[in-house]
C-alpha positions, 0 to 999 in steps of 0.5 A: 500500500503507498503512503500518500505524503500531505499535498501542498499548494504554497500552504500546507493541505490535508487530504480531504475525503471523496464521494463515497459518503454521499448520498448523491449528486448535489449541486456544485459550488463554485470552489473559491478561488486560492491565490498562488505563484505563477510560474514561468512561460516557455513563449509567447507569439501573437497573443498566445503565451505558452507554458508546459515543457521546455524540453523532455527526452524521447518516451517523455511525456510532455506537454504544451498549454496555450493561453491567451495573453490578452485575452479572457478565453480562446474557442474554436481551437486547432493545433497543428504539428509543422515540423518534427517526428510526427506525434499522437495527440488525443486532444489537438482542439483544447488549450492542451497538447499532450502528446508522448516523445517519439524520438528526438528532435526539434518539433514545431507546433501552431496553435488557431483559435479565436479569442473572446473579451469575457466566458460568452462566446458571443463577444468572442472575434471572428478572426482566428490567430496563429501562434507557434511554439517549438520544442527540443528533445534532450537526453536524459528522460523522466523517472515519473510518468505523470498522466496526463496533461488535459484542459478542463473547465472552472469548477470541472472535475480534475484526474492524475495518475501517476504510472510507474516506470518499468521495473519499479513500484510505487511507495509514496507521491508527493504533490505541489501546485503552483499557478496564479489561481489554485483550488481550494483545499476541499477540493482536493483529493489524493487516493492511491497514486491519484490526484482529483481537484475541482478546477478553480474559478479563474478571471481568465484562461489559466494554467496550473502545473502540477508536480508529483514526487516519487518515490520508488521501493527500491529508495531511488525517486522520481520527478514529473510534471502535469499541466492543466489548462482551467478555461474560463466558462458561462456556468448558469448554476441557478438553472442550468440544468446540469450544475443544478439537477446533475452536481456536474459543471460540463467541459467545453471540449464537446463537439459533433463527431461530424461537424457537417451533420444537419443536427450539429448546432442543435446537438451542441446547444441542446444537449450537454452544456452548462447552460441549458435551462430549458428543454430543446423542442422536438422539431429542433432535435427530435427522437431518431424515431419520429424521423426514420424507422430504419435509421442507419450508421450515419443517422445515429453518427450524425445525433453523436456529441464527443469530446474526444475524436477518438470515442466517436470513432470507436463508437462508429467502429462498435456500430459498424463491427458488432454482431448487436450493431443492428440491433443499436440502430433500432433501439436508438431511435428512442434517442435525440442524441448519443453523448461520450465524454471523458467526465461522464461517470456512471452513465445515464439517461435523461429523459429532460433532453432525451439523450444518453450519456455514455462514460467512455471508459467502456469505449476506449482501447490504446493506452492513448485513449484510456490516458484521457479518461477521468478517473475520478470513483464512482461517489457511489463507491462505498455504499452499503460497506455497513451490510452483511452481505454483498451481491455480485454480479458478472456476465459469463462466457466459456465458463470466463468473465465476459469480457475476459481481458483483463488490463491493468492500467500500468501495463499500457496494453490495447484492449481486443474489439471481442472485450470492447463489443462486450463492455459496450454491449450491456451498457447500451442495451441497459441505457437504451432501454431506460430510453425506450420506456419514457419514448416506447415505440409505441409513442413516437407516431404521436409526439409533436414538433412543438413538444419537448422531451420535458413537457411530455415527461411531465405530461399525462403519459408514465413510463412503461416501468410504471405499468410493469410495476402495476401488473408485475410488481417487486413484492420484496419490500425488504430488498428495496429498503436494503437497495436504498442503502446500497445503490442510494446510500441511505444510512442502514437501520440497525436492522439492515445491519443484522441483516444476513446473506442467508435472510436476503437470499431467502427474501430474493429468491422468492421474487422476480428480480434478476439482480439486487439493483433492479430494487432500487427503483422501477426504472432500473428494474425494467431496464436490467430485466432487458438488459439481461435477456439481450445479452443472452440471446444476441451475444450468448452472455450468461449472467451471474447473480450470488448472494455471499456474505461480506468480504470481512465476514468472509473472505473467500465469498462463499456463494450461500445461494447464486444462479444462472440466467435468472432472467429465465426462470419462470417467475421472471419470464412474465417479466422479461416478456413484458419489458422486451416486447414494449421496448423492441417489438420486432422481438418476439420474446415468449417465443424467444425464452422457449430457445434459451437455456432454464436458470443454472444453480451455482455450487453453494460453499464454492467461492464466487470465482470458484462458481464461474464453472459450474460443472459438477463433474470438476472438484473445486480444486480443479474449479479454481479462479485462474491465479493470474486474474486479480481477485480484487480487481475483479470483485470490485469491478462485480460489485462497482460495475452499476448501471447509470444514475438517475437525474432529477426531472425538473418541471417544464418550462 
């Protein structure tokens, strides 16, 4: 375990704690803003002062941060390289270019953007500048790789990470910042090798550098350096329905993947920013559906909102590639747009715009793409530690994890497309549904140009969740007590607490569900239902659910009582039926469940990993998890993996 020393920013601060004690989402401040020490340019040309690296050796990674000299903001930003080795950038349209030393040399950058006299991009020149910055290679390299230099926004969510250099490992980091404006103190996170801030209030485009010094078990150290451009931003934190509803100040790096799409500028403004305060009307963006019942690739690309090139084209790759590919176009049409952001985490789907928002961490596959991603933890992350039981689940296939490929972030491995199409495949199918029970296919025909998403929300129609739980409802009011402390962090009754894995497994298996989170609300219920019948029947994905007791209480997770495809046992197919057949009519589920396979009863007293195999031929010593996977790594991932967060739903207007 590392020992993180004390951060300082000039002063000394402490560590503060994460989201894992909320309760959820809440509006965010503005962090106040901390003065500090500047530090020096690396240049300055037409308007544009430079700062980040004045040099670095090859395999560095370095960094360049334009801000404008005299100036509040830059927009419509373009980076180009001139001269030098060629490069590999995954954001060329922010203040920050970071990008990896592929060999020696003189390389030569320039920079185009406009710039704006205050945050609204309405006083913004329509004349770009041209500014450009050299960089030299030199001999000696880094010991410290420090992930990665990034733009962000005011009161935006901040992640590093530190990597260890080949051979090493990692005992403690100290950090420092400098920079004329700094966060605040409880704004600042430190966690293992990472480091999470809230970006600070700035008067103007500005830049932060921050230092990480490392230190190595076998006593040698290590210094490295990050740069974070903070952009000066419009944030309507009165009514702006993401700074209000979701807890989330937005980048500004968002952009149509394809810029000549006719619904660019409406995707643009309608969808992910941090100033929408009102619903955008149907015949501005309307659902996919009330347009085409045969949507195409281009059709879904052309509602696409990204912001980073690359997850635009693996989500094109995803449609184009997949075997479920189909099967995304149609249930797309229950959307107005697709929206994946580096920031999105969990993803989700708001029924107020009518489209979804993916975390790109399902979608990235070099070490490139992965680098960009926040890494900030689910604030649901520690919900239910109070309970005596846990409930993992997974998908399986081959008697393996599906997807089977496992990718520690310090090995900088590619992820195979087999791992990428599952990883995305019950994400989608899971937030998709969520989209096809407020807009049902049956609704589409009647929606109206001059409704909003909002208004018909807030209308006369309920969701079809609604009339599953009306005809084939949860009966478990314990299991949905015990899902408020769990996946909404309710604080657990003493109860709840004396609460055994044998008493939740007694009170589950009489129900319908196919997992413990289906209890949380109604909503999730009918979108994991259809999640789960999908995955088997298109990618012959079987799912897991157990019920063990805590890992303190035991470590090895012995399985009191677990299965396989629940979704098809008899108490649940009536439904699963009922879910698919409103969410995908062309499906005919009744006689689809007949093909699939009956629940499978998983050995009780095996581990869970244990429990992958369920042959009962094999000893459980041969039914061993492989000691090659990380046991840790992979609980965690069954039990953190949850679906989307739920948004609240503001009244029309």
């Amino acid at each position: 375990m590392k020992k993180i020393l004390p951060l300082s920013i000039l002063l000394t601060l402490s560590a503060c704690g994460g989201g894992s004690g909320d309760s959820g989402p809440t509006p965010t401040p503005q962090p106040p803003p901390v003065s500090g020490q500047a530090f020096a340019s690396i240049g300055q040309d037409n308007g544009i002062t430079f700062f980040g690296d004045r040099e670095g050796a090859a395999g560095d990674q370095v960094a360049l941060v334009a801000i404008p000299t005299n100036a509040v903001k830059l927009v419509d930003i373009q980076w180009e390289q001139i001269s030098g080795p060629s490069i590999e950038s995954t954001a060329m349209h922010t203040n920050t270019l970071a990008f990896e030393v592929p060999q020696s040399g003189t390389y030569e950058f320039a920079i185009t953007a406009r710039t704006c006299s205050n945050e609204r991009d309405s006083s913004c020149t329509n004349q770009s500048v041209t500014a450009n910055i050299s960089f030299d290679t030199i001999s000696t390299g880094q010991q410290a790789k420090l992930r990665l230099d990034h733009a962000a926004v005011e009161g935006g969510r901040v992640s590093l990470r530190v990597d260890p250099i080949a051979g090493k490992t990692i005992s403690d980091v100290t950090w420092d910042m400098e920079g004329q404006t700094l966060p605040d103190s409880s704004a600042v996170e430190e966690q293992d090798n990472r480091l999470f801030f809230t970006a600070p209030r700035v008067e103007q485009d500005s830049a932060i550098r921050i230092e990480a010094q490392v230190r190595y078990s076998d006593g040698t150290t290590g210094t490295d350096y990050a740069y974070i451009a903070v952009r000066k931003s419009e944030i309507d934190l009165d009514d702006g329905y993401f700074p209000r509803y979701a807890g989330n100040i937005v980048t500004e790096n968002m952009f149509a993947y394809r810029p000549n799409s006719p619904y660019a500028t409406a995707i643009e403004r309608c969808v992910y920013t941090n100033q929408i305060a009102s619903a955008c009307r149907f015949s501005e963006l309307p659902l996919i559906g009330m347009e085409t019942m045969t949507p195409d690739i281009d059709d879904i690309l052309n509602r696409t909102l990204v912001s980073h090139q690359w997850m635009g084209e693996r989500f094109e790759q995803y449609l184009r590639d997949s075997v479920v590919g189909q099967d995304m176009l149609n249930l797309l049409r229950g959307v107005t747009a697709v929206v994946i952001s580096y920031e999105v985490r969990p993803s989700f789907y708001w029924a107020v715009t009518g489209a979804i928002y993916l975390d790109a961490d399902n979608f990235w596959v070099t070490p490139l793409e992965r680098d960009t991603l926040n890494e900030a933890p689910d604030y649901r992350a520690g919900f239910g530690a109070e309970l005596q039981f846990i409930m993992p689940w997974r998908y399986v296939k081959n008697n393996d994890y599906y997807p089977a490929g496992s990718y520690p972030i310090a090995e900088r491995s590619s992820r195979s497309f087999v791992d990428l199409e599952g990883d995305i495949s019950w994400l989608m199918y899971h937030e998709l549904g969520h989209a096809n029970d407020f807009f049902a296919p049956s609704t589409w025909a009647s929606l109206n140009g001059s409704e909003t998403p909002l208004s018909v929300i807030n209308g006369e129609r309920d969701p079809d969740s609604d009339a599953l739980d009306n005809t084939l409802p949860l009966r478990s009011s314990q299991m949905k007590k015990l899902a408020e402390v769990n996946f909404g962090g309710k604080d657990a009754t003493e109860a709840q607490r004396n609460t055994t894995a044998n008493d939740v497994a007694a009170e589950f298996t009489t129900d319908g569900a196919t997992g413990f989170y289906n209890y949380y609300t109604t909503r999730e219920d009918y979108a994991s239902l259809f999640e789960k019948f999908m995955m088997k029947y298109r990618l012959d994905a079987d799912s897991d659910i157990a019920v063990t007791a805590s890992r303190d209480i035991d470590p090895d997770l012995s399985v009191v009582w677990g299965e396989r495809n629940r979704f098809n046992a008899a108490e649940v197919q009536p439904r699963v039926a009922f879910t698919v057949e409103r969410i995908y009519p062309e499906l005919d589920p009744r006689a689809i469940q007949d093909t699939l396979p009956q629940p499978q009863a998983m050995i009780v007293g095996r581990s869970w990993w244990d429990n992958l195999d369920l042959s009962t031929t094999r000893s459980a010593k041969n039914n061993a998890f492989s000691p090659l996977i990380d046991k840790d790594a992979r609980l965690q991932r069954d039990l953190s993996r949850r679906h989307g967060k739920e948004l609240p739903i503001p009244h029309s207007h």
